[in-house]
Every structure is written in structure tokens, then in C-alpha cells.
C-alpha positions in Angstrom: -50.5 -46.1 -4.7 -53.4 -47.5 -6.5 -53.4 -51.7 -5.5 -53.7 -54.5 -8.7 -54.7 -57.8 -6.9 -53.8 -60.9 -8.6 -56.2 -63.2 -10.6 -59.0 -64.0 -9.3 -61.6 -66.7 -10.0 -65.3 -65.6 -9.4 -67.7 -68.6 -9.7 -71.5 -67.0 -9.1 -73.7 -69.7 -9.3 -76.4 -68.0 -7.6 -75.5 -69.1 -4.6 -73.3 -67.5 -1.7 -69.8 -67.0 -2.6 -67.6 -69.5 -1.3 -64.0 -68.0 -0.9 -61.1 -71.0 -2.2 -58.8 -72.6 0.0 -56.4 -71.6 1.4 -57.1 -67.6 1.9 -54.2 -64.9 1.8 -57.5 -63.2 3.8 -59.9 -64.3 5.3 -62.9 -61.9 6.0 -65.8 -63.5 8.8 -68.7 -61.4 8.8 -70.4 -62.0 12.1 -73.7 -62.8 10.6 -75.2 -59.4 11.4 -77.5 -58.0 8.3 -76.4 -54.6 8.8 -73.5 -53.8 6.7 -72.2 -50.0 7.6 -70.2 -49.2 4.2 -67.5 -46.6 4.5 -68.1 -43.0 4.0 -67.3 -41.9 0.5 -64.1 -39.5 0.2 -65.7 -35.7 0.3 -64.6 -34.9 -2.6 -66.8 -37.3 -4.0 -69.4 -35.8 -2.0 -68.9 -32.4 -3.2 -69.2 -33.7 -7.5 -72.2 -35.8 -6.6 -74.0 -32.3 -5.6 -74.2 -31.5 -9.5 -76.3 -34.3 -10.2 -79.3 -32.5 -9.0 -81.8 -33.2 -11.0 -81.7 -34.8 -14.2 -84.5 -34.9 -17.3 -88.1 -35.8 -17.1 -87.2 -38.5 -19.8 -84.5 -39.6 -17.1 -87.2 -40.8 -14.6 -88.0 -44.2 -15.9 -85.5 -47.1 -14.8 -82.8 -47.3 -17.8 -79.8 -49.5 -16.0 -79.5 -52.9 -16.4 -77.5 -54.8 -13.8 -74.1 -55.2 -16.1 -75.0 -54.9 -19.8 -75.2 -52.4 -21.9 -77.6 -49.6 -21.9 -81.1 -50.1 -24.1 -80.7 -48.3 -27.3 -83.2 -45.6 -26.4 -80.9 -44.5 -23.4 -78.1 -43.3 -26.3 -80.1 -40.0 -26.4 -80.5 -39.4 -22.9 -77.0 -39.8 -22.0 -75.7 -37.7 -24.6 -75.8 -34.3 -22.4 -73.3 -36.2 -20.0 -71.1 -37.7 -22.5 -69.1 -40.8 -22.6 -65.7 -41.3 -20.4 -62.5 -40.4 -22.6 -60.4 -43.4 -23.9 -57.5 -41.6 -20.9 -60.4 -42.8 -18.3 -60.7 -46.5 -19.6 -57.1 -46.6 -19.6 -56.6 -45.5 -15.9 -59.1 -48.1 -14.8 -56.8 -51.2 -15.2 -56.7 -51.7 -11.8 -60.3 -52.4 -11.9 -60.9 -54.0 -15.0 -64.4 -55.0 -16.4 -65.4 -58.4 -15.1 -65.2 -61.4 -18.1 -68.0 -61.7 -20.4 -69.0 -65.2 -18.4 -69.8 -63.2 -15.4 -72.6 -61.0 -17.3 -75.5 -63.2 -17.1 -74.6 -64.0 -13.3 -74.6 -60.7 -12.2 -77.9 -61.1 -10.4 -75.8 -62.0 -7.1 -75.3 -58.3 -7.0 -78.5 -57.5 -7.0 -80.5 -54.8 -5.3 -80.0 -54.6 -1.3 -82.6 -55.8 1.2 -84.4 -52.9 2.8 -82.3 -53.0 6.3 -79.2 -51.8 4.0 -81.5 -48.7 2.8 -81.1 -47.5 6.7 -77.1 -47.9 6.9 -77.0 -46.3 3.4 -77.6 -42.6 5.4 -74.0 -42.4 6.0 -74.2 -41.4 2.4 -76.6 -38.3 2.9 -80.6 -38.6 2.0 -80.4 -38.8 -1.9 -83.4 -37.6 -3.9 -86.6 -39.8 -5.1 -85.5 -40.3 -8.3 -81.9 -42.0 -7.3 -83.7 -44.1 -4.8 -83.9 -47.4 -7.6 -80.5 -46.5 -8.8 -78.9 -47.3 -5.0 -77.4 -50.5 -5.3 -75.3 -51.0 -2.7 -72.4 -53.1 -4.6 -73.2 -52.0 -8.1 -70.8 -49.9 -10.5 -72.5 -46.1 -9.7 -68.2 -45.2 -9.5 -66.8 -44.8 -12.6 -63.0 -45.1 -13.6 -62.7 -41.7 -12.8 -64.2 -41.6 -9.6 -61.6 -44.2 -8.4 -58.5 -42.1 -10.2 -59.9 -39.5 -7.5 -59.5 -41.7 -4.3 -56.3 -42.8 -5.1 -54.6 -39.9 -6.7 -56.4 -37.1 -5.3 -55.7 -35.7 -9.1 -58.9 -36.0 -10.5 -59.1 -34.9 -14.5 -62.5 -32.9 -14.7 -65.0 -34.4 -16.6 -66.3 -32.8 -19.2 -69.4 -31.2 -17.9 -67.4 -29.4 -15.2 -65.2 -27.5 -18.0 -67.6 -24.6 -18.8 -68.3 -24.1 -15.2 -66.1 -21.3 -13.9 -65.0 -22.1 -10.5 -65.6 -19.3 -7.3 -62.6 -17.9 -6.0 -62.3 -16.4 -2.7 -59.6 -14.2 -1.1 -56.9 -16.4 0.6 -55.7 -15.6 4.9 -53.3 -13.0 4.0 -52.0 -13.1 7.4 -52.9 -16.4 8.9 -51.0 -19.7 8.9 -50.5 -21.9 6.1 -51.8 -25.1 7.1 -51.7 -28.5 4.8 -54.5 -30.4 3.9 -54.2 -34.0 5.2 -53.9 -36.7 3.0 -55.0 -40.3 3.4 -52.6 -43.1 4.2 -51.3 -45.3 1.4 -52.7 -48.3 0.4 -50.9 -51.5 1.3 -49.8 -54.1 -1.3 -50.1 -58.0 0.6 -48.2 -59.3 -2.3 -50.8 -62.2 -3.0 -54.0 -63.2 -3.9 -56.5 -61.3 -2.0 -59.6 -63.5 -0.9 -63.3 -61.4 0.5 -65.9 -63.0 2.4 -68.8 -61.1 2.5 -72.0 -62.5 4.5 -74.2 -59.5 5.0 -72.4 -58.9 8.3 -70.1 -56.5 10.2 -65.8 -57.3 9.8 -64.4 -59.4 11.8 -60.6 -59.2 12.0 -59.0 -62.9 12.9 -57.0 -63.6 15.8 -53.7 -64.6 14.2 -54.2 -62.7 10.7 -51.3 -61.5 8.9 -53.5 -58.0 8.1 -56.2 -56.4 9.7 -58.6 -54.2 7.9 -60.4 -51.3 9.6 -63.3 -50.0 7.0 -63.1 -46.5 8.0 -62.0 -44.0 5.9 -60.9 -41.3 7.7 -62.0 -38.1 7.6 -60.3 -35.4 5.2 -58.7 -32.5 7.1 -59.5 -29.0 5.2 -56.3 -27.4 4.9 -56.2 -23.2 4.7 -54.6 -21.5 1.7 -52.2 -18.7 2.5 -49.7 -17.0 0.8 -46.2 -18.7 1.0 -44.3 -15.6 1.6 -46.4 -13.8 4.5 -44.3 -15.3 6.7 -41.1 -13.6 5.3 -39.7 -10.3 7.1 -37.3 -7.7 6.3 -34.4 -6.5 8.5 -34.6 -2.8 8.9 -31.2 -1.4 10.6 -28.4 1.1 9.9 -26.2 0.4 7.0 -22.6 -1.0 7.0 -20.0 1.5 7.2 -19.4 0.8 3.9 -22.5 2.5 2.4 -22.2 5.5 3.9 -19.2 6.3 1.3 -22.1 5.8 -0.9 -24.0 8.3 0.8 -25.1 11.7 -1.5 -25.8 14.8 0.3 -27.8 17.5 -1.4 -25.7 20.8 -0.9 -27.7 23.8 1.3 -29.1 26.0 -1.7 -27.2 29.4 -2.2 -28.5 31.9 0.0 -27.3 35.9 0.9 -27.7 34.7 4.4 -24.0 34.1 5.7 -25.6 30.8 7.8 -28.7 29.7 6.4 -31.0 27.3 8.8 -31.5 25.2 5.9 -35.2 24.8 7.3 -38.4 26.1 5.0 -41.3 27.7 6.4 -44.7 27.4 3.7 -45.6 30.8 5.3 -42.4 32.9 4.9 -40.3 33.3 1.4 -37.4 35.1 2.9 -33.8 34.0 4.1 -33.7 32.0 7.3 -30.4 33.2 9.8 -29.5 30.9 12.7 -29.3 33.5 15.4 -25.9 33.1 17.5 -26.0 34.3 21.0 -23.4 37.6 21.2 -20.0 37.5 23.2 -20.1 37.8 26.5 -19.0 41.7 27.7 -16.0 42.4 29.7 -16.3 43.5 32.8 -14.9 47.1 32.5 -12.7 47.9 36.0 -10.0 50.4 37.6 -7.9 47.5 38.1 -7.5 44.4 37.0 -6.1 41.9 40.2 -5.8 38.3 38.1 -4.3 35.4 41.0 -2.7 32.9 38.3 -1.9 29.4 38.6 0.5 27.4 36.5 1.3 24.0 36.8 2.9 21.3 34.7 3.0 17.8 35.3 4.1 14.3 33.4 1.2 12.0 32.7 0.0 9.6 33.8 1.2 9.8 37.2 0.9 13.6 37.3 4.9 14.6 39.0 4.7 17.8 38.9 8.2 19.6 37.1 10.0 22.5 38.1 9.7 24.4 34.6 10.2 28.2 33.9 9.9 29.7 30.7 7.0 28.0 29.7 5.3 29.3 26.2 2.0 27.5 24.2 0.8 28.7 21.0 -1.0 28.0 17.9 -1.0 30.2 14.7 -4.2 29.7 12.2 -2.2 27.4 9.5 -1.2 24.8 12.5 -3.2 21.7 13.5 -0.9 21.5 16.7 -0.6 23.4 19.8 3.3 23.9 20.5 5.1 24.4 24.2 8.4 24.8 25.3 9.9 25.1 28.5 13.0 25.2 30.4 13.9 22.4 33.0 16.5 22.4 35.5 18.5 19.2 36.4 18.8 16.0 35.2 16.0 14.4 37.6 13.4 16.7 35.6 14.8 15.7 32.0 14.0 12.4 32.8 10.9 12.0 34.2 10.3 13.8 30.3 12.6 12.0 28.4 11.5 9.7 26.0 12.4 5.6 26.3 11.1 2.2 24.5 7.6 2.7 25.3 7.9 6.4 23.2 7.5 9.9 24.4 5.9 11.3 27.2 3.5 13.4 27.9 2.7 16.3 30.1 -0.3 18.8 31.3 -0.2 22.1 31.6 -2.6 24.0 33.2 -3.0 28.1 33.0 -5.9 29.8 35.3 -8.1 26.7 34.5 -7.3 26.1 31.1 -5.9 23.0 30.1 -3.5 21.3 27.4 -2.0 18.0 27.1 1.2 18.1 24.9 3.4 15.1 23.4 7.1 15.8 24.2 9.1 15.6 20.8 12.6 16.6 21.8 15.1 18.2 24.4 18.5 20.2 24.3 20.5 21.1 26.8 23.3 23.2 27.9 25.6 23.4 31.3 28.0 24.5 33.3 29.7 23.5 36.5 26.8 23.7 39.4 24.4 24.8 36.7 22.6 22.2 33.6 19.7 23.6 31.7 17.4 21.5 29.6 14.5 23.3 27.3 12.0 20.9 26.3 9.3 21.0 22.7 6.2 19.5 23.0 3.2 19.7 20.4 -0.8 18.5 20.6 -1.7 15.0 20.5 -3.3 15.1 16.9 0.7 15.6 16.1 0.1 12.0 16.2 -2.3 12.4 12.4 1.4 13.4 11.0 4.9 13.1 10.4 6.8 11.1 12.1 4.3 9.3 14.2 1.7 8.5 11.5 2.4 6.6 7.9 2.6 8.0 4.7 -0.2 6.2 2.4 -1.7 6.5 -1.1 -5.2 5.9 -2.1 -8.0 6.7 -5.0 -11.8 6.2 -4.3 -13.3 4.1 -6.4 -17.2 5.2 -5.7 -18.6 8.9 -5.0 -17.8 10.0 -1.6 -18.2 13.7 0.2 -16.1 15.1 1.5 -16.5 15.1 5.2 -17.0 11.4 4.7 -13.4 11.2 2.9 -12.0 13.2 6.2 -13.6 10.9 8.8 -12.2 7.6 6.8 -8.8 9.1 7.0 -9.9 8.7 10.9 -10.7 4.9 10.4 -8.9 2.7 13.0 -7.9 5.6 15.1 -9.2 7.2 18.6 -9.6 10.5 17.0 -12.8 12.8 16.3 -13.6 14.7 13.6 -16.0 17.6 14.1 -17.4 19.5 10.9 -20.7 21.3 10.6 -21.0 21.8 7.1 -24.5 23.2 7.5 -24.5 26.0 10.1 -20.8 27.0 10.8 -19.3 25.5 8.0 -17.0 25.1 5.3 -19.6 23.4 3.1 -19.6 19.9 2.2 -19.3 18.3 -1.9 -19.4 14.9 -3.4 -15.9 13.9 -4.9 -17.0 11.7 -8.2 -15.3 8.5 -8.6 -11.4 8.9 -9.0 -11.6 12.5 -7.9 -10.4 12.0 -4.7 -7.0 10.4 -4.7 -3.4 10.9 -3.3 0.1 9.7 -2.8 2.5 9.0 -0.2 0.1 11.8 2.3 -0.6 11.3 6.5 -4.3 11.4 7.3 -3.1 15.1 8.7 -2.5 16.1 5.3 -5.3 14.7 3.8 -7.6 16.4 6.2 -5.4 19.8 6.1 -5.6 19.9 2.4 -9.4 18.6 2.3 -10.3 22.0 4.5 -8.0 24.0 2.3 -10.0 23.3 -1.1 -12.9 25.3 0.1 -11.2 27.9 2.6 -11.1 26.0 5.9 -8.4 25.3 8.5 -8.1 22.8 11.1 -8.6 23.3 14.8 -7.3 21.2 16.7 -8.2 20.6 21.0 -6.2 21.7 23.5 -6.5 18.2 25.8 -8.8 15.4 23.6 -7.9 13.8 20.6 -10.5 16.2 18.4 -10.1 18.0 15.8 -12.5 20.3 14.1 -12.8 22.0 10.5 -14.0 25.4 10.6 -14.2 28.5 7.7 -11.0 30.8 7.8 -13.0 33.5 7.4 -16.6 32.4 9.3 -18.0 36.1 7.3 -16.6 37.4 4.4 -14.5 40.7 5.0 -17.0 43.1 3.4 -19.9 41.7 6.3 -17.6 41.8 9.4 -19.5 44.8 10.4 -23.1 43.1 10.5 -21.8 39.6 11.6 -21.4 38.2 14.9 -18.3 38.3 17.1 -17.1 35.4 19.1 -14.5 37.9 21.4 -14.8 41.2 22.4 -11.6 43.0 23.4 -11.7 46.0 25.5 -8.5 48.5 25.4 -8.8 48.6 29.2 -7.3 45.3 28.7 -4.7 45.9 26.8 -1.4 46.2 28.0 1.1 46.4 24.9 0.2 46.5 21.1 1.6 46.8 17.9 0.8 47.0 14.0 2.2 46.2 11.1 1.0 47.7 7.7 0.1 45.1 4.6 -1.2 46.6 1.7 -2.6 44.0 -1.1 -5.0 44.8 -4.2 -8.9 44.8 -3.4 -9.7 41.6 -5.6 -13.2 41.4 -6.5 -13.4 38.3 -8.8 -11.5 34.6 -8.3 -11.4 32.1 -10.8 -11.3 28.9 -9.1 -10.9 25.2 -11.6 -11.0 21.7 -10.5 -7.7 19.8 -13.1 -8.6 16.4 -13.8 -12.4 16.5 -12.0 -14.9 19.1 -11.0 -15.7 22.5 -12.0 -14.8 25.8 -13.1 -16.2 29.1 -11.1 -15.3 32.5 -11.4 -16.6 33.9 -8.6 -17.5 37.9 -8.4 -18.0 39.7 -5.8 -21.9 41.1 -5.8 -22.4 44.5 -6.6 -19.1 44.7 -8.2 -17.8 44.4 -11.6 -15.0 41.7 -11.3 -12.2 43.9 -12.9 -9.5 43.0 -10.3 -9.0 39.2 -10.6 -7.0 37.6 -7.8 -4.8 35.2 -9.1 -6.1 31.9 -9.8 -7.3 28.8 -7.7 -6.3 25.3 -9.4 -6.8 21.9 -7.1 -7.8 18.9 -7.8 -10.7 18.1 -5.2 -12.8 21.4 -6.3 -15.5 19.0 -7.8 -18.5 21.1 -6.7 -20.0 24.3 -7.0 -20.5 25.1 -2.8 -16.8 24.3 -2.8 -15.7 26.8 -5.7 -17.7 29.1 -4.2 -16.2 28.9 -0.5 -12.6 29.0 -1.9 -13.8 31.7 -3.8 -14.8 33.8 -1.1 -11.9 32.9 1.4 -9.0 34.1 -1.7 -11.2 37.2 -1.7 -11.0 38.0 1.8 -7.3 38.0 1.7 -7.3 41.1 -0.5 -7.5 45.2 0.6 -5.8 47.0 2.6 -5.2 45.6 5.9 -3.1 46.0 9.0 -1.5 42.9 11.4 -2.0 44.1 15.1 -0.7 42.6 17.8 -2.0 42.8 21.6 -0.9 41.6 24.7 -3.5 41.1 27.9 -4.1 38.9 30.5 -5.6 35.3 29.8 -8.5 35.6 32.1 -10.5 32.3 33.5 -12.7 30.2 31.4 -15.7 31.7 33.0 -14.0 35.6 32.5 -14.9 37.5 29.0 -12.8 37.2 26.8 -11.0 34.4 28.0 -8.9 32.1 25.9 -8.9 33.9 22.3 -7.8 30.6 19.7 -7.0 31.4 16.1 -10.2 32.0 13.2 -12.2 33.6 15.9 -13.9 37.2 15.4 -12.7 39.6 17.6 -14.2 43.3 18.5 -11.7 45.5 19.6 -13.0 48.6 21.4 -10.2 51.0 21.0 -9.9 54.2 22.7 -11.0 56.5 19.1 -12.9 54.0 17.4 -14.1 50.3 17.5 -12.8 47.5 14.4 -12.9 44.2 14.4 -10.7 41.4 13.4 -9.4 37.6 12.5 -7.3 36.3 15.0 -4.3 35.1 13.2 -1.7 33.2 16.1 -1.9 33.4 19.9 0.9 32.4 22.2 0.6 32.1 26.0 3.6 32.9 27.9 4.3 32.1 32.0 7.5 32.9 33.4 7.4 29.5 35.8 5.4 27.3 38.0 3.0 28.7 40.7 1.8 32.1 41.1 3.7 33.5 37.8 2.6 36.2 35.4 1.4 35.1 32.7 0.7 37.5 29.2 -2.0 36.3 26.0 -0.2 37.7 22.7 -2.4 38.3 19.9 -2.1 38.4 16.4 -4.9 40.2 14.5 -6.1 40.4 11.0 -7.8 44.1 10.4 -9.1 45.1 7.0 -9.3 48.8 6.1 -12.4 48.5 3.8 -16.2 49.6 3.5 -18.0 46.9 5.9 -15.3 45.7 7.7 
């Protein structure tokens, strides 16, 4: 705020000032002849460094005390210019004393010597400016005050054509301000100095004291203003992973490519999976089972006989039945507000928890008889337990990704490898993947179906898992892996049933509204026998078609449905617990084939130490490599 005093009357007779009566301010010098004048602002300091060293025809004395410059000086001062009309403007606050003052302005003369000494506050000034030091003469121009007060300063125009120096800012340090002066107050009245060639006295009852110092400047340090910002790195919302693209495992001969390239090896990469365990091969089998079933959570055990669990490859549920006897065993099962019970059943260590659906019962005097269905708890995904919904994706999703949000809000697990055991995984563009009036089961069901999968569901946990129908295609059952192998030592009942179909070699397989269309051959053949052909809506990708392919190709030839009974040995005993889409070796007594399980049921005749019998259903092909 730049201060305007009133009027003022300056009468310089050549004597002493004599301030008028009474003062708004009164200044007292104490008499002392020093006078310590207030350090200049620095950057004041800072332009007075480019007046270095003027002309030789500068050196002689050409400033009179308040007139006008000799004519002769016109030339010399031409290099520097005179100030711009803008600068006599801004210098109203300190306008140019009245033309009756000129002739008096010998008052102002040059200083005694004593003030040459308090003038080194101002730094040692050359020779030449040594005449020009007066310590209460004009040597500030207009501008010079427009850059105390506004810290704006314009540049003058010798300062235009030098380009300033510019240094590399703290990129990583802290901002920090430059401090800035404190404003000037306005008294709101005449304004009366006494000035007696000594030091400031402030009075004892003044309305405002004055403290001559101007304090010092505080650098400030340049910085960029956004080094301080930071980013959040962290996973993404839920919501962007339906956004998410995978990038599809390249085609490969390999049956389960690695997906993993070496820079020092150009051929296929195979996961190696570890080989079935081998059967112990005895005389005699001696298997102590144990069969218990119990009602959760409280685990009251039932008197049950009868009891059967099975699963065929087209089910995602397990199913039991079982026969109770008495009413005190129906109704520890029977269902009531809080909805149906459940029970565990336990065979030589393996384990299932089923959801019972429904009873019937029949009885006689002395004799009632209840038989009681149960199913798996992801029977909970469907009908009747789950709702019906319709939806249509409205951004690119895969299709794992569309299986698992079926999932949402739910305690279930979805397992699917799409990259070692497979099916394969696609992207479903936008609108591609919609439905109506469907249960997450179905969804899920029909998502494996598209590219030849089935779902598996767990005996005890709420998981489900997708897996291939056929893990190998038919025509490389005899290089692949098995998961079982099936001695005839074993066995202790079979049977066969003979299916004849056509040897397909080619499937064309067409997406409707989205997706693609593949006809897929079999290699090495010439694609003369077509199976008939594949139509669904979610075939948007080229893996997919391909896997659908391959699974409607696998269905043709001549095959055989074989069905074995043995016993269903302990977790820890080859084979074990044979579930449906596993391989199975069977070592016959002439030869050795191998096999899709299809179905397997589990049958005990009761509680305790029962018998119990494993019935398979196998898939055998009568072809060249199976």
C-alpha cells in the first residue's frame, strides 16, 4: 500500500526546519550527529550492481542539486534513457517539490563527513560515485520507489536486452515462500518530520512509533508445485476386473501347454503330470468299512440302510437316498421353518454333506418305513432354492469372469484353470453375454458347455469346479495321462453295452448373434464326415470353437459303455474314489484300454461295518489311439 501524506508546507529559509504546531508526529532526534539510515531493500542492491562503471566523459560532476541537467549532460545520458511517461505517472505519491523550493534546495546539501562512515550500511561504492552520495538527495527514481512498495518493478529499459540466468529449481525439496515486508500504515493526517542530525527518538505518549529498520528480505526456494503430489497404487475395484482382457494361450499340438517361453528352446512346452498311483496287486482283498450318517450340526447319528450316493458327468450335484426306520429318525431329517436339514455321510473316510429335499413313506402295523433324497449343497446355485434372473453385459467380460459374478453375493467357489487343465477361457464382446429367466447354476452349466466342459461339483464344501469333458481328445488317450488305474483283480462284476456312432472328423461350430464361425478338422484327416452342427450363442472366440470342436468329435466312433463294480478303497488306497471326467486305465485280463468315467454310484447296505460296492460307468472308444 503505497502512503500519500497530506499537504505539506516546506518553508527552507536556510535555516533548520522548524516543524508547525501542533504535530500529528513529532520526531526528537537526540542530538547525536550520526544518523544510521535504513538499509536499502536488496533488490535494490542487486540493480545498483549494473552501474559498474560508467563513461570516461561521466567522471566530471554533472548534477545539480534540483535543476535540470546542463545541456552538455543530454549526450551522456542518452545510453541510459529517460524514465517512461508510466514511471512519472506512478510517482504521485512523491511528487516533485514546487518550483519555489528550487532555489532553496541548498538545505539538502551534501552530508558532513561523520555521515560518510554510517553510509557503509550501504556497501563501499566506487570513487567515481563518491560526489554523487548525498545522503537525502533524489539518487531513487520513481521506479525505484514502485519497487519497494509493490515489489513489481517494470524493468527499465537497459535491463530488456539482458537475458536473465536460469537455474534448475529443488525438484524434490520444499517449496518455501519468500517473505514479504509488512504494509505500510496510513495515520490519516498530516504527517510532521523533525530531523536534527540525530538518532529517533520515539515519545512517551505518541500515538505511533516508528522503528527505521527495514527488515531483512527472506529468500524463498522455488520448487515445483506438484512434487508434492502422489499417486495411489492398489488393486482395482471389482468392477474393473469385468474389464479385464486376457490374451488366449496360443494354439499348440501339446494337449496342456505351460504357456511359458524359453529363448533357448523352439519346441512345445508339456506340464508334466505325476502318473496314478499303482494298485497294490493281492490274493485277497480284506477292506474293514465304515459307514456312518449323521444330521448336522449336532451330528445324531441315524439308523439308515439302503444308503446309495452318486453323480453322473451331466450333474452338478451329488444325490443320496436312504431308508429310515421310525418316526424319531424322520424327524430329526425333516424339514421345518428354518428349511431343510442336512446330513453327513461318511464311507471309509470319504466324506459328503447332502441337503435333504424330500421324504416318502410307507407302513404297516408294527412296521413304518421312510426313504429319504438328499442332493450336494451347490443344489443351492438352482431350482428351487436359487432365483431365476435375466441379465446382458454391457462391457467385454471373459468368461471365467462372467461365471464367478454369477457367484457374487454368495459363499460359493469357483475353480477353473483355463491355462493348464482347462476348458479355455474367451472374452464375450459387449451384449454377447446375455440371458433370461436362468439360476446362476445354469449360467455356469451352460458357460462350461459352450466349449466342452462340465461342472464338478465337491462332495463336502461349497466348490465347484469347471473341468474339459474330455481332458485328451479320444484319438491321444493312448499317450496321455491317467488319473485312475483299474486293475481286473479288483473287479468284481462288469458289464458292456455296445454304442456304435459315425467317426466324425470335422465340426462346424457358429456363434448366432456374436462370435465366430470354425469348422474344425481333425489333423491328418480330410473332414469328409461332418458331425452335425454346433450353434450357441456365447461361441465368441476362436479357443472356444475350437474346444467345442474337439469335445463333439470325441463323441464319435465306435465305442462300448462298460460298467464295473469294486470296492471303494481309502483315500490313501489306489484307486480310491473314481468321480466322473476322470481317465481311467483298465488292466484287463487279455488286454489293457482305457476310459472316460461317465456316472459312479456308491452303495452301503446300512450303518457300521456294512458292505459297500463302487459302480462304474465307463466310456471306451474302439479306435486307432485310444
Amino acid at each position: 500500500m503505497t502512503y500519500q501524506p497530506g499537504s505539506a508546507d516546506f518553508q527552507l529559509g536556510g535555516d533548520a526546519y522548524t516543524p508547525p504546531s501542533p504535530l500529528a508526529f513529532d520526531f526528537n532526534p537526540s542530538g547525536s550527529d550520526d544518523i544510521i539510515p535504513a538499509p536499502p531493500p536488496s533488490l535494490i542492491r542487486g540493480v545498483g550492481a549494473r552501474w559498474s562503471r560508467a563513461a570516461a566523459r561521466s567522471t566530471a560532476p554533472t548534477c545539480a542539486a534540483w535543476g535540470d541537467a546542463p545541456a552538455k549532460q543530454a549526450a551522456a545520458a542518452a545510453q541510459w534513457d529517460a524514465g517512461a511517461p508510466a514511471d512519472t505517472s506512478r510517482s504521485a505519491g512523491w511528487s516533485d517539490v514546487p518550483a519555489k523550493e528550487l532555489g532553496r534546495a541548498v538545505a539538502w546539501g551534501a552530508g558532513r563527513a561523520a555521515d560518510g562512515v554510517a553510509s557503509s550500511q550501504w556497501g563501499d561504492l566506487p570513487a567515481k560515485d563518491s560526489g554523487n552520495n548525498v545522503s537525502w538527495d533524489r539518487s531513487l527514481k520513481p521506479t525505484d520507489w514502485q519497487v519497494r512498495i509493490t515489489w513489481n518493478p517494470a524493468v527499465p529499459i537497459k535491463d530488456r536486452v539482458i537475458t536473465p540466468r536460469f537455474q534448475r529449481s529443488n525438484e524434490h525439496g520444499t517449496r518455501i515462500p519468500q517473505s514479504e515486508p509488512a504494509p505500510l500504515h496510513h495515520p490519516g493526517g498530516a504527517v510532521a518530520f523533525t530531523f536534527r542530525g540525530g538518532l529517533y527518538t520515539p515519545p512517551l505518549n505518541g500515538d505511533v512509533f516508528f522503528h527505521f529498520v527495514v527488515e531483512a528480505i527472506r529468500a524463498g526456494r522455488i520448487g515445483p508445485v506438484d512434487s508434492a503430489g502422489s499417486a495411489r497404487w492398489g488393486l482395482s475395484r471389482q468392477l474393473d476386473l469385468l474389464r479385464r482382457i486376457h490374451w488366449g494361450r496360443a494354439r499348440s499340438i501339446d494337449p496342456i501347454p505351460a504357456g511359458i517361453e524359453y529363448p533357448d528352446h523352439t519346441g512345445p512346452i508339456t506340464i508334466i503330470v505325476p502318473p496314478p498311483a499303482e494298485p497294490d496287486i493281492l490274493e485277497t482283498y480284506m477292506i474293514a468299512n465304515s459307514v456312518s450318517l449323521v444330521v448336522l450340526p449336532d451330528r445324531i447319528p441315524l439308523d439308515a440302510t439302503g444308503i446309495r450316493t452318486g453323480l453322473d458327468i451331466d450333474s452338478f450335484a451329488w444325490t443320496l437316498t436312504a431308508n429310515l426306520f421310525g418316526r424319531t429318525s424322520l424327524a430329526l431329517v425333516r424339514p421345518d421353518a428354518s428349511g431343510p436339514k442336512e446330513v453327513e455321510l461318511t464311507i471309509n473316510g470319504h466324506r459328503w454333506v447332502f441337503i435333504i429335499e424330500r421324504y416318502s413313506g410307507v407302513g404297516k402295523l408294527a412296521d413304518e418305513r421312510y426313504t429319504i433324497t438328499g442332493v450336494s449343497q451347490t443344489q443351492l446355485l438352482a431350482k428351487p432354492y436359487a432365483p431365476a434372473r435375466s441379465q446382458s453385459n454391457t462391457t467385454p467380460i471373459n468368461a471365467q469372469q462372467a461365471a464367478e459374478f454369477e457367484l457374487q453375493y454368495t459363499d460359493f467357489t469357483l475353480h477353473w484353470d483355463a491355462w493348464n487343465a482347462g476348458p479355455p477361457d474367451w472374452t464375450l464382446p459387449e451384449g454377447a453375454f446375455s440371458y433370461t429367466e436362468k439360476t446362476p447354476m445354469q449360467v455356469i452349466a451352460e458357460l462350461a458347455e459352450t466349449v466342452g466342459g462340465i461342472v464338478s461339483p465337491s462332495r463336502a464344501a461349497r466348490e465347484l469346479t469347471v473341468l474339459p469333458r474330455y481332458r485328451a481328445p479320444v484319438w491321444q488317450w493312448s499317450s496321455a495321462i491317467m488319473d485312475r488305474i483299474i486293475p481286473a483283480d479288483i473287479v468284481a462284476a462288469w458289464g458292456s453295452e455296445w454304442q456304435p456312432q459315425p467317426e466324425w472328423n470335422s465340426c462346424y461350430v457358429s456363434g448366432t448373434n456374436h462370435g465366430v464361425s470354425i469348422n474344425v478338422r481333425r489333423a491328418g484327416t480330410a473332414g469328409d464326415e461332418p458331425a452335425p452342427d454346433v450353434y450357441s450363442d456365447w461361441i465368441t472366440g476362436e479357443q472356444a470353437g475350437r474346444a467345442r470342436g474337439i469335445a463333439e468329435l470325441c463323441k464319435g466312433g465306435n465305442q462300448e459303455i462298460i460298467t464295473l463294480d469294486l470296492p471303494l478303497f481309502p483315500e490313501q488306497t489306489a484307486p480310491g474314489l473314481v468321480t466322473p471326467g476322470q481317465l481311467c486305465e483298465v488292466r484287463d485280463i487279455e488286454d489293457t484300454w482305457r476310459s472316460l468315467c461317465l456316472a459312479t454310484e456308491i452303495s452301503a447296505d446300512g450303518i457300521g461295518a456294512s458292505r459297500v460296492k463302487q459302480t462304474l460307468k465307463l466310456e471306451r472308444h474302439h479306435r486307432e489311439g485310444a
